[in-house]
N, C-alpha and C positions, 0 to 999 in steps of 0.2 A: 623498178624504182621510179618512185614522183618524185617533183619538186613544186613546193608550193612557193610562191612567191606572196612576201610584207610588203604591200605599197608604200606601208608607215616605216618602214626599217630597211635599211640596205640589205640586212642578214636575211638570211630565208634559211627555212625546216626541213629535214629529210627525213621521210618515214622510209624503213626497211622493211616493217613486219607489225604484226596489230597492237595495237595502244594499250600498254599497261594501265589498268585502273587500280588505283589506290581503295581497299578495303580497311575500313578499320578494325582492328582486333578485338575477336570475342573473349571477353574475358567475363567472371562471374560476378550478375547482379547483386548488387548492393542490399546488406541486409538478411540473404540467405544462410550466412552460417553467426552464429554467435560460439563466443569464449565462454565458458563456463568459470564461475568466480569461487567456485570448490573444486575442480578436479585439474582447471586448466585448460581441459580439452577443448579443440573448437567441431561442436554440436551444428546440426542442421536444425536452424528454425522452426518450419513448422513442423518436424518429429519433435523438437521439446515442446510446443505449443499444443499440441494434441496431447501430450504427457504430459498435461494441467503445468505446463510451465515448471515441469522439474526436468533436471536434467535425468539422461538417459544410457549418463556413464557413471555419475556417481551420485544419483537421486538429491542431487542438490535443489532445494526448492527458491527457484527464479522468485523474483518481484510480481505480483498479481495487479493489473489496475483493480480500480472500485466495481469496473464494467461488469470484467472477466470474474471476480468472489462472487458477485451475485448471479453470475449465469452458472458456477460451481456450484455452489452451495444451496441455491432455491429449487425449487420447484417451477419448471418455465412459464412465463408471464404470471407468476403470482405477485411481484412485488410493484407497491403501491406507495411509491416514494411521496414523503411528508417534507414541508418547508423545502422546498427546492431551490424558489426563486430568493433566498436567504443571502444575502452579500454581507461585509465586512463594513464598516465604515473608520474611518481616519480619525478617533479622539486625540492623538496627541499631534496631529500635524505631523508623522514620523517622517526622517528621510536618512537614508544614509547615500548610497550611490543612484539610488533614485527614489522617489516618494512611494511611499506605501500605498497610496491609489493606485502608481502606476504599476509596482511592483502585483499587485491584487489584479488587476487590469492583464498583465502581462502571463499570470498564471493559470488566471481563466479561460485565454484564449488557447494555451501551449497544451491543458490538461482536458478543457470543456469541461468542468466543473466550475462553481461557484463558489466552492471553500473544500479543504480537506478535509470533510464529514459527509454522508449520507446516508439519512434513516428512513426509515417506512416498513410497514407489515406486508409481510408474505407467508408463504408454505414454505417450509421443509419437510419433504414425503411425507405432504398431507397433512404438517400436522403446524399450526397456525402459529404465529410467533410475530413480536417485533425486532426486528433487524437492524443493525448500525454496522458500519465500518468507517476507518480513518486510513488515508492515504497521503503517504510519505511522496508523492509528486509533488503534492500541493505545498510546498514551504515545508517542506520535510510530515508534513501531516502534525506541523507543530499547532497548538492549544491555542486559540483565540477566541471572542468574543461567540462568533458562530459557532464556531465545533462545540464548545460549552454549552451553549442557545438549541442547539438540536440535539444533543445527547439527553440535557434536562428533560427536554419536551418527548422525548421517545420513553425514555425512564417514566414517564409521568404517564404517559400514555399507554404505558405497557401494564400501568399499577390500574388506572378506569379501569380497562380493559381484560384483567387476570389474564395477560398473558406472560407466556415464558419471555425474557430478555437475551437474545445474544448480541455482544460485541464485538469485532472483529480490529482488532488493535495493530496499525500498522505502521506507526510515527516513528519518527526519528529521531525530531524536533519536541522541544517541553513547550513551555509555556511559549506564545508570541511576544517577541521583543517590542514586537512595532507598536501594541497595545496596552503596554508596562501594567500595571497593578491588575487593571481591568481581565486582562490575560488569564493572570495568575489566582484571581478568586474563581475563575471557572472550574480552579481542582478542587475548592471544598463546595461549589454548585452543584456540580455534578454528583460529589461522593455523598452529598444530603439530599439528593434524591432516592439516590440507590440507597441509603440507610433509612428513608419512608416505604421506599419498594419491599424490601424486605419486613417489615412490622406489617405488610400488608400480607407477607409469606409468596412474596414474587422469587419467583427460580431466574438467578443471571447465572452465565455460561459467559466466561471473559476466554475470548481466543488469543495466543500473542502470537505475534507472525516478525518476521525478520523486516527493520527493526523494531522494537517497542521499548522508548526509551524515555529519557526525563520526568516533565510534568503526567505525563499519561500514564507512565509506568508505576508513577508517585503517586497515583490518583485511582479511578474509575478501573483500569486494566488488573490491578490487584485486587481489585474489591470483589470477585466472584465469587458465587456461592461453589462453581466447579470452575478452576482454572487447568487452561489445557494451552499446547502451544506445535505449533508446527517443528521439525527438526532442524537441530543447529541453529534456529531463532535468538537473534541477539536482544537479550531482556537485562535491563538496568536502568539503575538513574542517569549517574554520571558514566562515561564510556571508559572503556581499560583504559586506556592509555592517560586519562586524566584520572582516572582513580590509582593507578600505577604512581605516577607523578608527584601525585600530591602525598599520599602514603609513604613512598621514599621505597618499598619492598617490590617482589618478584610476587606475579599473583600466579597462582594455580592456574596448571593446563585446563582451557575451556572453561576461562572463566567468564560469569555472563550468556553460557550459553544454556540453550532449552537443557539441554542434557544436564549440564552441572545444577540447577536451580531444580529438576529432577531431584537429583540424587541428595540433594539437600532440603527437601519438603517443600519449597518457594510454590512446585506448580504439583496437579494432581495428575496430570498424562500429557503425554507427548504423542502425538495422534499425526500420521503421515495427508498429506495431501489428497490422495485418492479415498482415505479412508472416511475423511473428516465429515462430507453429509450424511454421511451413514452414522456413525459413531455419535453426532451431537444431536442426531433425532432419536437415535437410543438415550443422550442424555436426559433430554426431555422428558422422555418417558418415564425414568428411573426417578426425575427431580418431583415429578408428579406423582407419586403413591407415599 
């Protein structure tokens, strides 16, 4: 036995035996598993991320960024994004809990994007097309000045250039509030292009993907010459529970979803995840003879 002597303290310490060191508890990294928002289960991340972001209990198809559609669906480094450096600007001085500058400021930084839109031409196996997708991080992938501004110009571009159009439809969000009228004439912008596209005999392929809702759904995403939609994809204007609401009635099991809008004509196939660059370069091909 020691005894150590505190010159600073009258008390002194007694060691018997070697110094317990404090380890802190291994417990599991943050982020590795996720809940699945169809079956429940909690999933291991990157097995759902390598199964294209579906689940791998009950092929529930996860949220995809703008990033990860284009690295599924193209052909690698084919695509040649158009209007990038494309920003929003503030006509009505909008504000509610903070200003639409900063709220725009705030989501470019959070997402790295620039607005809920991104177009430009690439390959799908090989075979040359213009490309667009919306994304519901960005303000829900709601309808504004830009997303309009870039879908025209892709549409327009896709009609010089005879090529096939697809869109990849993934809002949540209609028209932007923050941009009042200006917003909301981007649905009939956009749909009179696509109604030039077509008298030019331009092939659009509208994809809908979970969600695709409001002004978008009211607009451009119906307008396909072949609509197709990922599984259990929630497609509408207004959502159940305000169309429940407002109606006063009990709506039909799975209403709103890919399956039920299926079974009612609304879309022409419900095409899975892994299937879908395979099957919309088949469409291509079929829209072409």
């Amino acid at each position: 036995m020691s005894t150590v002597e505190n010159s600073e303290s009258p008390a002194s310490t007694t060691t018997t035996g070697p110094i317990a060191v404090k380890r802190p508890k291994r417990g599991v990294p943050e982020g590795l598993w996720l809940r699945c928002d169809g079956c429940g289960a909690t999933v291991f991340r990157k097995q759902v991320e390598q199964n294209l972001n579906v689940c791998v209990e009950c092929e529930h198809h996860f949220y995809v960024p703008t990033s990860m559609r284009i690295r599924q669906l193209l052909d690698p480094d084919s695509f040649e994004e158009w209007y990038a450096e494309m920003t929003s600007g503030d006509p009505l001085t909008f504000s509610d809990r903070k200003s639409y500058r900063d709220r725009i400021s705030d989501e470019q930084k959070k997402t790295g994007m620039k607005d809920a839109c991104t177009v430009g031409r690439g390959y799908m196996r090989g075979r040359p097309l213009v490309f667009a997708t919306t994304d519901s991080a960005f303000i829900m992938g709601s309808m504004g000045s830009v997303v309009g501004e870039k879908l025209t110009r892709a549409v327009e571009k896709a009609t010089e250039l005879s090529l096939p159009l697809i869109i990849v439809s993934g809002s949540g969000g209609g028209a932007r509030m923050h941009e009042g009228i200006i917003s909301l004439m981007q649905m009939g912008k956009v749909s009179a292009a696509l109604a030039r596209f077509r008298r030019a005999n331009g092939l659009f392929i509208s994809v809908m993907t979970d969600p695709t809702m409001g002004g978008v759904a009211a607009s451009f995403a119906s307008l396909g010459d072949i609509i197709v939609a990922e599984p259990r994809a929630l497609v509408g204007f207004a959502g159940p529970r305000v169309v429940q609401a407002t109606c006063k009635i009990d709506l039909p099991e799975g209403f709103q979803t890919s399956e039920f809008l299926l079974k009612h004509g609304f879309i022409d196939r419900i095409i899975h995840r892994s299937e879908l660059r395979s099957e919309l370069a088949r469409l291509i091909d079929y829209g072409r003879r």
